[in-house]
Biopython code that builds the backbone (N, CA, C, O; Angstrom):
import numpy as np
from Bio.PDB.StructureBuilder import StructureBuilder

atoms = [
    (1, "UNK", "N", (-19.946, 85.992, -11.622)),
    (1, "UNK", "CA", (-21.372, 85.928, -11.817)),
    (1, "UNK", "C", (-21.859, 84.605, -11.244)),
    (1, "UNK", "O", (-21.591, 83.543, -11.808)),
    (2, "UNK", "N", (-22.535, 84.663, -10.186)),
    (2, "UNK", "CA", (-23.542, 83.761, -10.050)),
    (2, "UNK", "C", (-24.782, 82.822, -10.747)),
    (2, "UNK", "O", (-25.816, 83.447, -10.511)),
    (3, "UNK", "N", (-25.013, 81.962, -11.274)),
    (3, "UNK", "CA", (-26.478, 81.308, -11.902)),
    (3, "UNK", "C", (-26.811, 80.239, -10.916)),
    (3, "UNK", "O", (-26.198, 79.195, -10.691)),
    (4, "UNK", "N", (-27.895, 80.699, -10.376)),
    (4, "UNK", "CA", (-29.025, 79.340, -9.262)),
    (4, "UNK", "C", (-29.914, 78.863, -10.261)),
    (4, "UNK", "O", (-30.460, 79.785, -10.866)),
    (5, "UNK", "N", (-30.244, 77.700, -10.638)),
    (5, "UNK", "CA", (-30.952, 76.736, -11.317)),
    (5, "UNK", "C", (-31.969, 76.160, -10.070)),
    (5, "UNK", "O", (-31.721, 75.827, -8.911)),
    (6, "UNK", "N", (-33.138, 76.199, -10.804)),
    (6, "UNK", "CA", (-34.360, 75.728, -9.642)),
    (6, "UNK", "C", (-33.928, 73.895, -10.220)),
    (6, "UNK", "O", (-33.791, 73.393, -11.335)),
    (7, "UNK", "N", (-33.861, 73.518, -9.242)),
    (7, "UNK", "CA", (-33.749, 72.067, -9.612)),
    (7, "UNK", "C", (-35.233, 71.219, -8.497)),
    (7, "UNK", "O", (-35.258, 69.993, -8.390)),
    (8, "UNK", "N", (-36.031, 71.880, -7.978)),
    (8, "UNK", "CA", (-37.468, 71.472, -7.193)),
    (8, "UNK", "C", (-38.105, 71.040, -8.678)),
    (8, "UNK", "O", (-37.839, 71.470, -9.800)),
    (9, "UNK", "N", (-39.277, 69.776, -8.130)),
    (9, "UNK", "CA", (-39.951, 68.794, -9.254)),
    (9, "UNK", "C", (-40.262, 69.753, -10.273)),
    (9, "UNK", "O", (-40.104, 69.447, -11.455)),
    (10, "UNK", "N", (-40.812, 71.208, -9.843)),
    (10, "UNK", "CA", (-41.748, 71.773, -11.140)),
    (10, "UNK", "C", (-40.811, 71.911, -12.199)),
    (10, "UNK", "O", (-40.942, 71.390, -13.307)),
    (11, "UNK", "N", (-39.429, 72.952, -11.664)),
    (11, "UNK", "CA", (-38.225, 72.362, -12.532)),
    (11, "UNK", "C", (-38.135, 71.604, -13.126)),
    (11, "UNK", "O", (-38.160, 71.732, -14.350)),
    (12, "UNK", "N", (-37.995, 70.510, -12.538)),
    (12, "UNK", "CA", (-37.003, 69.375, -12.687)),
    (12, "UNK", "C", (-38.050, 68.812, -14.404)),
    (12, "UNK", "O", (-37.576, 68.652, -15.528)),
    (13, "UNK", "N", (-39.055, 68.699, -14.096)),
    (13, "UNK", "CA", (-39.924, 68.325, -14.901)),
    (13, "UNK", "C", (-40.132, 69.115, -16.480)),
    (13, "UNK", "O", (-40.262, 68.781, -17.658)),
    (14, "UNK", "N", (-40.079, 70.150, -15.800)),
    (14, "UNK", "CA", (-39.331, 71.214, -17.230)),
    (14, "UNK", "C", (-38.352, 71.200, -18.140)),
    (14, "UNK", "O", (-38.416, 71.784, -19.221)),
    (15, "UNK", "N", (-37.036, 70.273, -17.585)),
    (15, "UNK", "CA", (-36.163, 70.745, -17.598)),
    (15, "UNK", "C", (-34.540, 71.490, -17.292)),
    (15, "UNK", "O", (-33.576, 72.030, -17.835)),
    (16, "UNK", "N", (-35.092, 71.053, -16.037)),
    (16, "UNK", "CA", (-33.773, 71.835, -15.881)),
    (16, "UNK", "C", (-32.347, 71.142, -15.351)),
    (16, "UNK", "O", (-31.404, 71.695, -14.784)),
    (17, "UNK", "N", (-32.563, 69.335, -15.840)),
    (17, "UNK", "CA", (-31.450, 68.948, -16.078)),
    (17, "UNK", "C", (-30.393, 69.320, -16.965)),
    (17, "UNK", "O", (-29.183, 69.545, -16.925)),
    (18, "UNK", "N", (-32.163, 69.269, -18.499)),
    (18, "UNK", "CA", (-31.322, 69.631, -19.636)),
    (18, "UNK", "C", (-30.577, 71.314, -19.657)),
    (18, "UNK", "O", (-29.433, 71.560, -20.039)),
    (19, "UNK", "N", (-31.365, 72.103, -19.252)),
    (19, "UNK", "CA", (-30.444, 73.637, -18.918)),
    (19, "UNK", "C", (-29.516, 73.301, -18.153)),
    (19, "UNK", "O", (-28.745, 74.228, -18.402)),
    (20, "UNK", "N", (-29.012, 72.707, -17.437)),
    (20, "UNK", "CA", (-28.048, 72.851, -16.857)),
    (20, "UNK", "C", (-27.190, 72.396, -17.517)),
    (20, "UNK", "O", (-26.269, 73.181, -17.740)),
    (21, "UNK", "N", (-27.078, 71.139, -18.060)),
    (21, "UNK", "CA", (-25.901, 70.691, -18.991)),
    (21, "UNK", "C", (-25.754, 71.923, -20.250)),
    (21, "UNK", "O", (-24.774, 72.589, -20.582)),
    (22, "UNK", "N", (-26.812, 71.910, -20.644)),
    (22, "UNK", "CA", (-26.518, 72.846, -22.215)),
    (22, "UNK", "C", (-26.103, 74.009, -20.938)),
    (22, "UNK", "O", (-25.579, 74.541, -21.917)),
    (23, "UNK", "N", (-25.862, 74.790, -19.907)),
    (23, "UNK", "CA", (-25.267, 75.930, -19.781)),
    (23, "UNK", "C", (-24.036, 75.659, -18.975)),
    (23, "UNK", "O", (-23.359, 76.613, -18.590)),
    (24, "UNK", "N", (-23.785, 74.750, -18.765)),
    (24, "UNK", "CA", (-22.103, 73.868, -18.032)),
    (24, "UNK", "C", (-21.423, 73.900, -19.649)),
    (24, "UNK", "O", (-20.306, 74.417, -19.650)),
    (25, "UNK", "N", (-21.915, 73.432, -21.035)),
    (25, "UNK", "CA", (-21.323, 73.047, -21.808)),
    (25, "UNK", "C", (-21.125, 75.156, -22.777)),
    (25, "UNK", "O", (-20.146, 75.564, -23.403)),
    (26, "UNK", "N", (-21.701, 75.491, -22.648)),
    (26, "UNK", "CA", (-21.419, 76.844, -23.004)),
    (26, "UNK", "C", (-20.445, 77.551, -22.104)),
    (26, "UNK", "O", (-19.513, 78.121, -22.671)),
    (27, "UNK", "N", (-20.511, 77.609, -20.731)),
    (27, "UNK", "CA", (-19.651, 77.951, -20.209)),
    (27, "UNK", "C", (-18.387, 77.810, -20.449)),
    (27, "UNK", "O", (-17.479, 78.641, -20.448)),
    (28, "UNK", "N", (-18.397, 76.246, -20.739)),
    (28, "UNK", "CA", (-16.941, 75.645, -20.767)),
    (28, "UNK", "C", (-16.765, 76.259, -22.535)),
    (28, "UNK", "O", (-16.947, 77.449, -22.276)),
    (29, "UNK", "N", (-16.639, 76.245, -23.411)),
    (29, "UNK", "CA", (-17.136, 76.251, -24.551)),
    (29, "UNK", "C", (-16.423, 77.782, -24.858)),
    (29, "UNK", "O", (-15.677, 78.053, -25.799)),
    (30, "UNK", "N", (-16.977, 78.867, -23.562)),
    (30, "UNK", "CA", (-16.455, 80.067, -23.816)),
    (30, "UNK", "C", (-15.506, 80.426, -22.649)),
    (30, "UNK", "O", (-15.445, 81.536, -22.120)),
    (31, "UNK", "N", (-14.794, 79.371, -22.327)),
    (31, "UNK", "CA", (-13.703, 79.300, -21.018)),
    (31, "UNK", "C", (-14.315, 80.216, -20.037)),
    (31, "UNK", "O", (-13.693, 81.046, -19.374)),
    (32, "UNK", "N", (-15.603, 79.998, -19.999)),
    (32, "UNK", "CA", (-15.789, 81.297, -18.414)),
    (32, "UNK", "C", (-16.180, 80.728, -17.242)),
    (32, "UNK", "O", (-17.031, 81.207, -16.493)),
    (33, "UNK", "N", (-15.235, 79.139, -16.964)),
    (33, "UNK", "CA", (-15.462, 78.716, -15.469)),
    (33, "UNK", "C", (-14.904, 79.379, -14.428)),
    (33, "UNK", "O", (-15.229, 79.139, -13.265)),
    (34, "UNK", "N", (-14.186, 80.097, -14.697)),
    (34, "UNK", "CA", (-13.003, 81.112, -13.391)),
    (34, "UNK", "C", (-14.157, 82.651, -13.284)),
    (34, "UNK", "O", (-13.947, 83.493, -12.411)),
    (35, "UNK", "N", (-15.511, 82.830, -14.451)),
    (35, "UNK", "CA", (-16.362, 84.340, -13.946)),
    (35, "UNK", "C", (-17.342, 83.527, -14.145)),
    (35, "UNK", "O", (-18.144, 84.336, -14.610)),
    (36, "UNK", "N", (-18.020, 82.298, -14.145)),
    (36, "UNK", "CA", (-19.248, 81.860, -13.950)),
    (36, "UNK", "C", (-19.431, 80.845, -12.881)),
    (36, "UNK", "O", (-19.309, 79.737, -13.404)),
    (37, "UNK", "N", (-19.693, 80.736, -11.499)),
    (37, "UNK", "CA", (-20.300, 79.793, -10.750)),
    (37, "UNK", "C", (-22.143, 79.306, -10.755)),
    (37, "UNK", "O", (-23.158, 79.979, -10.575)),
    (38, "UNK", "N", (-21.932, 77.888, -11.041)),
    (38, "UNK", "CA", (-23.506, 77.201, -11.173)),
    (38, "UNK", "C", (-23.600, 76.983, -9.659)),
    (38, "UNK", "O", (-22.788, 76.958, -8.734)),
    (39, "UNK", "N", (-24.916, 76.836, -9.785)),
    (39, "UNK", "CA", (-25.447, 76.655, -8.359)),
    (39, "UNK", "C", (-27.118, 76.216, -8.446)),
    (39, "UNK", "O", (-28.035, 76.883, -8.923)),
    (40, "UNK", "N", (-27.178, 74.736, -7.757)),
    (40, "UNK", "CA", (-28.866, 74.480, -7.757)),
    (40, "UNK", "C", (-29.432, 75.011, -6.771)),
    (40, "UNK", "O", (-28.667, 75.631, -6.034)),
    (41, "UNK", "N", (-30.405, 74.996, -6.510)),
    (41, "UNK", "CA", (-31.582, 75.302, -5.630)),
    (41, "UNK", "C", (-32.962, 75.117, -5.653)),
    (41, "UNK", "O", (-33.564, 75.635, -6.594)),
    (42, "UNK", "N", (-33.760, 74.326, -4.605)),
    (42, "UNK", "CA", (-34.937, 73.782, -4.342)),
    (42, "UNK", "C", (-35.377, 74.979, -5.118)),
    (42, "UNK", "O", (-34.700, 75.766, -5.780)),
    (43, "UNK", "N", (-36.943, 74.934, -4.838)),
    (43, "UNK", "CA", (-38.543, 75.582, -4.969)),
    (43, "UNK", "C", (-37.792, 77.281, -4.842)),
    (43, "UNK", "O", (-36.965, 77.529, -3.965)),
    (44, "UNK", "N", (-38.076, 77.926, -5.474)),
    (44, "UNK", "CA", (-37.708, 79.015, -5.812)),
    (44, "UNK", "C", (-38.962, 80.126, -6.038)),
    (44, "UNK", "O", (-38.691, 81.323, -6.132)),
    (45, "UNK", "N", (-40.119, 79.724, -6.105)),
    (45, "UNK", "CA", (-40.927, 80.488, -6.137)),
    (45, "UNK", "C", (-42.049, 80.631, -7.802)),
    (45, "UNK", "O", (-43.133, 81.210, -7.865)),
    (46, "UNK", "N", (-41.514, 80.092, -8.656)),
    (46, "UNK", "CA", (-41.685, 80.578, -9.635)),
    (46, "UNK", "C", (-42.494, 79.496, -10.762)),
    (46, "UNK", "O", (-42.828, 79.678, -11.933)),
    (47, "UNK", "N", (-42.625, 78.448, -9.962)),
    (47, "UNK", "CA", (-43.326, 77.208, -10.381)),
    (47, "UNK", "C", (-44.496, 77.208, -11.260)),
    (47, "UNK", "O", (-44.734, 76.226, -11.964)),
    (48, "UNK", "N", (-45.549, 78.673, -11.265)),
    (48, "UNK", "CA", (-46.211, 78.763, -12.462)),
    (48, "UNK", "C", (-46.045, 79.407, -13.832)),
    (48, "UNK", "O", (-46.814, 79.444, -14.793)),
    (49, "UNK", "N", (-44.901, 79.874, -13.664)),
    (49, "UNK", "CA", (-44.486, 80.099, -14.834)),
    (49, "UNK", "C", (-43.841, 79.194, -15.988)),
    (49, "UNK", "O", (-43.653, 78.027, -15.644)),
    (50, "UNK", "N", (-43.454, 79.539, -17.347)),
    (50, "UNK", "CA", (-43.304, 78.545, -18.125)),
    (50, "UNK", "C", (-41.540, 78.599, -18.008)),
    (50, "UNK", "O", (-40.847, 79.593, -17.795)),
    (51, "UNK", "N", (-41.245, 77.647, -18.154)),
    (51, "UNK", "CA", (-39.377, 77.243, -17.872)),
    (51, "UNK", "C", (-39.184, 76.970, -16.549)),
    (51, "UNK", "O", (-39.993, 76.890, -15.625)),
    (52, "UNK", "N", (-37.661, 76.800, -16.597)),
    (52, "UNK", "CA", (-37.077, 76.790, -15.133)),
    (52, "UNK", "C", (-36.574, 78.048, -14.870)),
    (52, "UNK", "O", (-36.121, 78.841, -15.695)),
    (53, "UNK", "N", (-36.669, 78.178, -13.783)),
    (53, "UNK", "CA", (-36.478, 79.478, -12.904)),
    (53, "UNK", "C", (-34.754, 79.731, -12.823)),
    (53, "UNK", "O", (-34.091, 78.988, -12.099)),
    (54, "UNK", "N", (-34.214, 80.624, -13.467)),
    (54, "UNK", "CA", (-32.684, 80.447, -13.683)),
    (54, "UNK", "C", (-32.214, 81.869, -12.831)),
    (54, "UNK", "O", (-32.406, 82.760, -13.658)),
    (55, "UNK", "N", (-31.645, 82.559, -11.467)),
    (55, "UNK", "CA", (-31.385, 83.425, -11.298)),
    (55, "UNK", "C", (-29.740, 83.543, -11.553)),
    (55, "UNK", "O", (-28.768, 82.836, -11.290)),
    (56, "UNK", "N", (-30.028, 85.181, -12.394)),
    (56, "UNK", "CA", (-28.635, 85.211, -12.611)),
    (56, "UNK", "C", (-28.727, 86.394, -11.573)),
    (56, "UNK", "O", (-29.679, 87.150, -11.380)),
    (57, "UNK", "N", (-27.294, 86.357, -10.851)),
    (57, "UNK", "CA", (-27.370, 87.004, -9.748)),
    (57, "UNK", "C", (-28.355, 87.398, -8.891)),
    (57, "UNK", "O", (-28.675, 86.698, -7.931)),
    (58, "UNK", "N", (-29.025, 88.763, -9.211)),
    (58, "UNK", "CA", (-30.603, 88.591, -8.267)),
    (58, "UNK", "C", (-31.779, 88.399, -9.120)),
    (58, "UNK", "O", (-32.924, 88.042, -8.843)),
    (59, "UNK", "N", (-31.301, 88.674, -10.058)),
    (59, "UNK", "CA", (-32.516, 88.609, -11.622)),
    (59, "UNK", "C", (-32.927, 87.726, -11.505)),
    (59, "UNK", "O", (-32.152, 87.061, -10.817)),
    (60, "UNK", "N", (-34.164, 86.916, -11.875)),
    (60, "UNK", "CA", (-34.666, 85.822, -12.324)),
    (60, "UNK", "C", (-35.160, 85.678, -13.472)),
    (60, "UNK", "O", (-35.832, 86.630, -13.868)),
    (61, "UNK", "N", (-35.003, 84.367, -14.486)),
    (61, "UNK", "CA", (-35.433, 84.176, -15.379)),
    (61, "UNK", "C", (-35.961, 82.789, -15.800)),
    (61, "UNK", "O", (-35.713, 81.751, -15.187)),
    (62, "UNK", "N", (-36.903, 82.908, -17.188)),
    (62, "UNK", "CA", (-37.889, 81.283, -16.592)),
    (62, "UNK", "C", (-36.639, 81.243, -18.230)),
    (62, "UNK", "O", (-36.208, 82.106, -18.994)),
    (63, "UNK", "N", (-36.465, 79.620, -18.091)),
    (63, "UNK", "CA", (-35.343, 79.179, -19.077)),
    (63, "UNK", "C", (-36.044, 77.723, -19.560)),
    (63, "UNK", "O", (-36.423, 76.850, -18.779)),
    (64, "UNK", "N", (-36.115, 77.676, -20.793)),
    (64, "UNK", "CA", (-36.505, 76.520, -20.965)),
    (64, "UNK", "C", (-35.431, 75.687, -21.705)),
    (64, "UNK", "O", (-34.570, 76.485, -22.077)),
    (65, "UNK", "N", (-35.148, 74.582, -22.034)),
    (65, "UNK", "CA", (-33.860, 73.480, -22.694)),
    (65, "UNK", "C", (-33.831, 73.985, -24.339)),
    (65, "UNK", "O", (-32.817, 74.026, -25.035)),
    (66, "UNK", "N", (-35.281, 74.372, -24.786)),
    (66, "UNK", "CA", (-34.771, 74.896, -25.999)),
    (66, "UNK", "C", (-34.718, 76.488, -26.271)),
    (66, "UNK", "O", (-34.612, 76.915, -27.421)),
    (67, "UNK", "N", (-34.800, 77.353, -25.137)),
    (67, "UNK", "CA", (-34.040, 78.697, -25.622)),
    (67, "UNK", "C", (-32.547, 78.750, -24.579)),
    (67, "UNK", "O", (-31.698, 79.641, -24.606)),
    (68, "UNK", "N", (-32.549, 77.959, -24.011)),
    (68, "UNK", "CA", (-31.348, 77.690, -23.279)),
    (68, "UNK", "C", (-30.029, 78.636, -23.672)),
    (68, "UNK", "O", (-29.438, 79.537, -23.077)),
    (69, "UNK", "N", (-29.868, 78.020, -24.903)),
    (69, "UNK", "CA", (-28.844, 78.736, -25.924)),
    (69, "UNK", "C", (-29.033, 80.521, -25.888)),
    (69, "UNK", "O", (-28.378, 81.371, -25.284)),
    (70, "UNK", "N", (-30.202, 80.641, -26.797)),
    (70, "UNK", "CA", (-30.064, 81.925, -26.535)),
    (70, "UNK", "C", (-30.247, 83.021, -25.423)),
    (70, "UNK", "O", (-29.981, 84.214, -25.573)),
    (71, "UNK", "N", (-30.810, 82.351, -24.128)),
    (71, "UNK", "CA", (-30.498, 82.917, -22.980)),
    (71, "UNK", "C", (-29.169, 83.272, -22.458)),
    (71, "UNK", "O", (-28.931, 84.227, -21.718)),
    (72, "UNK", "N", (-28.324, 82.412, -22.912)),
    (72, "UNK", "CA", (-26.936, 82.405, -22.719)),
    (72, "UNK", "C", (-26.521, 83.573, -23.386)),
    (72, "UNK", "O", (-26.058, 84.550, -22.798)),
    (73, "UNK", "N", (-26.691, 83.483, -24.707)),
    (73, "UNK", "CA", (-26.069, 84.463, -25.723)),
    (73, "UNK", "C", (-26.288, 85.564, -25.501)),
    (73, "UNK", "O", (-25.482, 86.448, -25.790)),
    (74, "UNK", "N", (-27.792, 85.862, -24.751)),
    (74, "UNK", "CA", (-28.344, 87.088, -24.909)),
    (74, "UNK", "C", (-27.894, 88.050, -23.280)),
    (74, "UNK", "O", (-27.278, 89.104, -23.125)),
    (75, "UNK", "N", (-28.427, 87.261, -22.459)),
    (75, "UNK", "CA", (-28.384, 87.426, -21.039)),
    (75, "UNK", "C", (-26.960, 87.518, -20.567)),
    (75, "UNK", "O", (-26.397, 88.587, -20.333)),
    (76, "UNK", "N", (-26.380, 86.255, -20.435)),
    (76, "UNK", "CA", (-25.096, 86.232, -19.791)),
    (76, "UNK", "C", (-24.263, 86.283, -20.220)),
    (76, "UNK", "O", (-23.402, 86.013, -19.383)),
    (77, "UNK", "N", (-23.753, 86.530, -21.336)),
    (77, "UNK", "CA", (-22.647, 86.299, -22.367)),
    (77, "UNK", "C", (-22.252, 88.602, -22.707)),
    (77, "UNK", "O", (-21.331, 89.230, -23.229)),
    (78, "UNK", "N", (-23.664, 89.014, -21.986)),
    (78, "UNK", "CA", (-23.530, 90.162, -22.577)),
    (78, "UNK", "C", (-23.408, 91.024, -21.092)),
    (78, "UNK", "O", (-23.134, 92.207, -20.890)),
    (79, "UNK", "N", (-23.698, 90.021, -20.244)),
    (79, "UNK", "CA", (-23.390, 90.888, -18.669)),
    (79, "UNK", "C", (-21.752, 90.477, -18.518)),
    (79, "UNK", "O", (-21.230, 91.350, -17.824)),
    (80, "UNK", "N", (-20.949, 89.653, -18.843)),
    (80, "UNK", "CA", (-20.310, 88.897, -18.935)),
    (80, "UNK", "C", (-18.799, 90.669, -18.856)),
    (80, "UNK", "O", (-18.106, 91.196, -17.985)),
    (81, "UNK", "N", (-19.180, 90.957, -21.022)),
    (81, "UNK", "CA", (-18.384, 90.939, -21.293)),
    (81, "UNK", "C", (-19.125, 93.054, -21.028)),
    (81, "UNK", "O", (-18.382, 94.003, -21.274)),
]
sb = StructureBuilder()
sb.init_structure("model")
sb.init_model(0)
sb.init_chain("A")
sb.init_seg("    ")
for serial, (resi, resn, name, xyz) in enumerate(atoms, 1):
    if name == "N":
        sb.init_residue(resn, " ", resi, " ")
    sb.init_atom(name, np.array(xyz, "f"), 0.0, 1.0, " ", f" {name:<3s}", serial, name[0])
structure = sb.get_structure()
Protein backbone atom coordinates (compact mmCIF):
# COMPACT_ATOMS: atom_id res chain seq x y z
CA UNK A 1 0.00 0.00 0.00
CA UNK A 2 1.05 3.25 -0.93
CA UNK A 3 0.30 6.74 1.37
CA UNK A 4 1.37 10.31 -0.47
CA UNK A 5 1.21 13.04 2.22
CA UNK A 6 0.71 16.63 0.69
CA UNK A 7 3.63 18.21 2.35
CA UNK A 8 2.98 21.92 -0.07
CA UNK A 9 2.55 25.14 2.58
CA UNK A 10 -1.37 24.63 2.70
CA UNK A 11 -0.39 21.24 4.18
CA UNK A 12 2.32 21.91 5.79
CA UNK A 13 0.44 24.54 7.81
CA UNK A 14 -2.25 22.08 8.70
CA UNK A 15 -0.29 19.72 9.68
CA UNK A 16 1.05 17.42 8.01
CA UNK A 17 4.30 17.14 9.78
CA UNK A 18 2.35 16.12 12.66
CA UNK A 19 0.36 13.25 10.39
CA UNK A 20 3.17 12.06 9.24
CA UNK A 21 4.97 11.22 12.39
CA UNK A 22 1.71 10.02 14.22
CA UNK A 23 1.32 7.63 10.89
CA UNK A 24 5.32 6.49 10.68
CA UNK A 25 4.70 5.76 14.51
CA UNK A 26 1.47 3.51 13.90
CA UNK A 27 2.91 1.87 11.18
CA UNK A 28 5.82 0.89 13.07
CA UNK A 29 3.65 0.14 16.14
CA UNK A 30 1.68 -2.46 13.91
CA UNK A 31 5.00 -3.84 12.15
CA UNK A 32 3.55 -2.89 8.67
CA UNK A 33 6.81 -1.26 7.23
CA UNK A 34 7.44 -4.30 4.68
CA UNK A 35 3.03 -3.48 3.29
CA UNK A 36 3.13 0.26 3.97
CA UNK A 37 5.36 2.76 1.88
CA UNK A 38 5.17 6.76 2.94
CA UNK A 39 5.67 9.07 0.40
CA UNK A 40 5.51 13.16 0.33
CA UNK A 41 4.32 15.21 -2.30
CA UNK A 42 4.04 18.99 -3.25
CA UNK A 43 0.46 20.80 -3.99
CA UNK A 44 -1.83 18.05 -4.62
CA UNK A 45 -4.83 19.78 -5.43
CA UNK A 46 -6.84 19.83 -2.47
CA UNK A 47 -5.74 22.95 -0.57
CA UNK A 48 -9.37 24.10 0.19
CA UNK A 49 -10.36 21.59 1.96
CA UNK A 50 -10.03 21.02 5.73
CA UNK A 51 -6.78 18.61 6.63
CA UNK A 52 -3.96 17.41 4.72
CA UNK A 53 -4.54 15.74 1.65
CA UNK A 54 -3.40 12.00 2.45
CA UNK A 55 -3.71 9.61 -0.78
CA UNK A 56 -3.97 6.18 -0.01
CA UNK A 57 -3.26 4.56 -3.16
CA UNK A 58 -5.56 6.51 -5.62
CA UNK A 59 -8.12 7.55 -2.92
CA UNK A 60 -7.69 10.77 -1.38
CA UNK A 61 -8.30 11.86 1.94
CA UNK A 62 -8.20 15.31 3.94
CA UNK A 63 -6.36 14.07 7.42
CA UNK A 64 -5.98 16.23 10.10
CA UNK A 65 -3.11 15.55 13.33
CA UNK A 66 -6.05 14.99 15.52
CA UNK A 67 -8.13 12.31 13.63
CA UNK A 68 -4.88 11.04 12.37
CA UNK A 69 -5.34 8.03 14.62
CA UNK A 70 -8.52 7.12 13.60
CA UNK A 71 -7.92 7.44 9.94
CA UNK A 72 -5.43 4.88 10.44
CA UNK A 73 -7.68 2.57 12.33
CA UNK A 74 -10.45 3.05 10.14
CA UNK A 75 -9.03 3.46 6.55
CA UNK A 76 -5.79 1.66 6.43
CA UNK A 77 -5.56 -0.75 9.03
CA UNK A 78 -8.86 -2.25 7.40
CA UNK A 79 -7.59 -2.19 3.64
CA UNK A 80 -4.56 -3.60 5.18
CA UNK A 81 -5.92 -6.67 6.65
Amino acid sequence: MELTICVGSSCHLKGSRDVIKILERLISLHRLEDKITLKGSFCMGECSKNGVCVCVDSDRFNVAPLNAELFFNDVILKRIN
